[in-house]
C-alpha positions as CSV (number, residue, x, y, z in Angstrom):
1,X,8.1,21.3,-36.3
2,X,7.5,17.5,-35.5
3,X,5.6,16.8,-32.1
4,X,7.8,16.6,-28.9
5,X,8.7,13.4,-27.9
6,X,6.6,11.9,-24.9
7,X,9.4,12.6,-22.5
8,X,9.3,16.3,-23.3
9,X,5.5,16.3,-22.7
10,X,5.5,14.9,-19.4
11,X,8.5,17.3,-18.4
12,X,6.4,20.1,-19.7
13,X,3.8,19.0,-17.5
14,X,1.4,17.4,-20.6
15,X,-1.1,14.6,-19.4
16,X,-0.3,11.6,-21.5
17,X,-3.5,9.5,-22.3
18,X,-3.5,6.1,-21.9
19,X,-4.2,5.7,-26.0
20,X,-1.0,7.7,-26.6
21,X,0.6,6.6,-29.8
22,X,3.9,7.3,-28.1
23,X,3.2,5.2,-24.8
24,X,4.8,2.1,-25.3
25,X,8.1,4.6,-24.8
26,X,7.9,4.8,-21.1
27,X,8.0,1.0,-20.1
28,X,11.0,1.0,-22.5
29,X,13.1,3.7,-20.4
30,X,11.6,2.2,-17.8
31,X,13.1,-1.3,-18.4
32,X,16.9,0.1,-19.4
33,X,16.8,2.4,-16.3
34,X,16.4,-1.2,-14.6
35,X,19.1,-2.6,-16.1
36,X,21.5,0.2,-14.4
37,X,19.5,0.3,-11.2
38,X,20.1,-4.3,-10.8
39,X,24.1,-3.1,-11.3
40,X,23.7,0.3,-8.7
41,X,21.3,-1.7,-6.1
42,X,24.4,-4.3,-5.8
43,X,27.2,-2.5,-5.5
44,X,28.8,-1.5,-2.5
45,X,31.7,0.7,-3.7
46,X,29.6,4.3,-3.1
47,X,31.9,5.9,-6.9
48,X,30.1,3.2,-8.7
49,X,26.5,4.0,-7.3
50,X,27.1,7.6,-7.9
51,X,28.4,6.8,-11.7
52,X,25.7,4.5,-12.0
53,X,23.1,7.2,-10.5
54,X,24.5,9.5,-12.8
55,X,23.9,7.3,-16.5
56,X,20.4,6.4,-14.8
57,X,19.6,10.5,-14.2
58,X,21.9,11.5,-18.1
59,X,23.9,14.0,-15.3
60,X,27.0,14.2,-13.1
61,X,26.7,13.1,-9.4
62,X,28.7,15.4,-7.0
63,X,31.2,13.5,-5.1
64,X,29.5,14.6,-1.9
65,X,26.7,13.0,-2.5
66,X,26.1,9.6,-0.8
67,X,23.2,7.1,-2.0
68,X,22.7,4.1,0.2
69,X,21.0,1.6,-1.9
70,X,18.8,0.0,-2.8
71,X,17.0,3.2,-4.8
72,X,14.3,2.6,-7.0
73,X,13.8,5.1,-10.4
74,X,11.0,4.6,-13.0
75,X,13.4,6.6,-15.5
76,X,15.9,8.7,-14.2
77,X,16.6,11.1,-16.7
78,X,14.0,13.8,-15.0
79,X,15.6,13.5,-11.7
80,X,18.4,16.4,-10.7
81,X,20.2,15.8,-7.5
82,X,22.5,18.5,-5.7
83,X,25.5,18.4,-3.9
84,X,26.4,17.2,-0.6
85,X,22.8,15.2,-0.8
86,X,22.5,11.8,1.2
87,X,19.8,9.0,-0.1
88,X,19.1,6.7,2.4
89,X,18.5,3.0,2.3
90,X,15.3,2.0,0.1
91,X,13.4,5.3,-1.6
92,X,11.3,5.0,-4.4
93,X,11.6,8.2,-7.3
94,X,8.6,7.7,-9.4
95,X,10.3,11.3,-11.9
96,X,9.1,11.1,-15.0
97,X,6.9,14.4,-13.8
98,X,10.5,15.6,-12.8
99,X,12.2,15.6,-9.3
100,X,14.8,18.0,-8.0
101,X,16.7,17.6,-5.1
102,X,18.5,20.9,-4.0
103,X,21.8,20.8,-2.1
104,X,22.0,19.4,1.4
105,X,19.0,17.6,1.6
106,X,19.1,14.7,3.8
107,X,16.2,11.6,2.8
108,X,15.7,9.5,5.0
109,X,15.0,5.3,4.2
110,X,11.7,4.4,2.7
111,X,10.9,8.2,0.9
112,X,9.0,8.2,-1.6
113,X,9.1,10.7,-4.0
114,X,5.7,10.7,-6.8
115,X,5.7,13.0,-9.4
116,X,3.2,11.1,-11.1
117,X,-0.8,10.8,-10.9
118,X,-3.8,9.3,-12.3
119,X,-7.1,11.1,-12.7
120,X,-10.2,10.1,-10.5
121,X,-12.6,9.2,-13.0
122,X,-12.3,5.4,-14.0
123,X,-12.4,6.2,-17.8
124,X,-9.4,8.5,-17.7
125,X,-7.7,6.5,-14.9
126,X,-5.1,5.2,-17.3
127,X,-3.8,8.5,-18.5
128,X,-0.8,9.6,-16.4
129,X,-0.6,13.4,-14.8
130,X,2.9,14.1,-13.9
131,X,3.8,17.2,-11.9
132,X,7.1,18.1,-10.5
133,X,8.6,17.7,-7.3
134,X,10.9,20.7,-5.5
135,X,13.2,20.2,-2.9
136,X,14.4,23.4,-2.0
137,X,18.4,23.3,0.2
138,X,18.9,22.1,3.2
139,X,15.7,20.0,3.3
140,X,14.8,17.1,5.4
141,X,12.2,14.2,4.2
142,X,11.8,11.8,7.5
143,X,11.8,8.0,6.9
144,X,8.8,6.5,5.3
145,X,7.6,10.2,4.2
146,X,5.9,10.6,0.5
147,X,6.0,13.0,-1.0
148,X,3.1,13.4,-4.3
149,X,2.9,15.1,-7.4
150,X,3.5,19.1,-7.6
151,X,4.6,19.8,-4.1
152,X,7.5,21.8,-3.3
153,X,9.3,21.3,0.0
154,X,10.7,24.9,1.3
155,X,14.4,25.2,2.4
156,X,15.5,24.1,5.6
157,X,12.1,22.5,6.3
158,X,11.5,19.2,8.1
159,X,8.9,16.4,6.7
160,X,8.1,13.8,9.5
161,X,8.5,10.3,9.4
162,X,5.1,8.7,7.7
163,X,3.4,11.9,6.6
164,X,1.8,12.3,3.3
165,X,2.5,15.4,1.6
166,X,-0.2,16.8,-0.8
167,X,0.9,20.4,-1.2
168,X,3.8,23.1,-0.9
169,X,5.7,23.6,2.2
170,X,6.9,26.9,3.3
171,X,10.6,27.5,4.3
172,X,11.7,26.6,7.9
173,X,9.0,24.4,9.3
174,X,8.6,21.2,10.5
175,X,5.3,19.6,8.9
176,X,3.7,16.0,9.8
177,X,0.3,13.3,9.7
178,X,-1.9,12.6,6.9
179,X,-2.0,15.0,5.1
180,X,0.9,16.7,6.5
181,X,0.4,20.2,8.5
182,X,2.6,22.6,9.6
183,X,3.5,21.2,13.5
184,X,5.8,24.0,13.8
185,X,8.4,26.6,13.0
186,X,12.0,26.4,12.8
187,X,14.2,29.7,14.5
């Protein structure tokens, strides 16, 4: 069996060192999944953004699904968004660690959703850690909110605006600051 290609690797959570003979392969998706994004980022007819959306992520947008660009995607094809999901104005979706976006989640403008990393140590700094990101139904990521690597956001929960989040949130609470802490509960 030949080796996986690098795409495969980083959705099955491999690092990917800097010297990797295979690298060169991102900043090539990376420059087609522009090319879509220029066309998607100026349109203003909402079937073309979600047909666009849907070549940049290689699956179907629902028609309930509304995207207010401009969006911003590294690659696209590791992102899986729901139904009845609404993108606001300006969010950043760094997926090639994989991002998926449950139904009725509601993002507000300037999320940023990383599901890539670096290590600490300046010698290693180069290699690229990807871990997924989880939004579970019903979710809502305030404006300005990021979102890192590995965290999933539980269903129904509530991410205030400008909070960092660096690990899982449980179902039906609001969390918030730097890093973000439950606040809250939801009844």
């Amino acid at each position: 069996m030949g080796k996986l290609d690098i795409f495969e690797r980083l959705r099955n959570g491999e690092i990917i060192s800097s010297s990797d003979s295979q690298r060169t392969e991102l900043r090539k998706a990376s420059y087609n999944t522009k090319k879509l994004l220029v066309q998607m980022n100026n349109s203003a007819d909402s079937n073309e953004v979600r047909k666009l959306l849907g070549q940049i992520t290689g699956s179907k947008i629902d028609e309930s699904t509304a995207v207010f660009t401009p969006l911003y995607i590294n690659y696209g094809k590791h992102t899986k968004i729901g139904k009845n999901v609404f993108i606001n104005f300006d969010c950043v979706f760094l997926d090639l660690g994989q991002i998926i976006i449950e139904d009725n989640v509601l993002i507000a403008p300037k999320v940023s959703l990383l599901s890539e990393g670096h290590p600490i140590s300046p010698s290693e700094r180069h290699s690229l850690i990807p871990k997924p990101i989880h939004i579970k139904k019903n979710a809502w990521i305030g404006a300005n909110a990021t979102i890192l690597q590995g965290v999933t956001i539980g269903e129904n929960s509530v991410v205030a605006a400008g909070s960092v989040v660096v690990k899982d949130v449980p179902d039906n609470v609001i969390v918030g600051g730097t890093p973000a802490k439950v606040i809250k509960n939801i009844e």
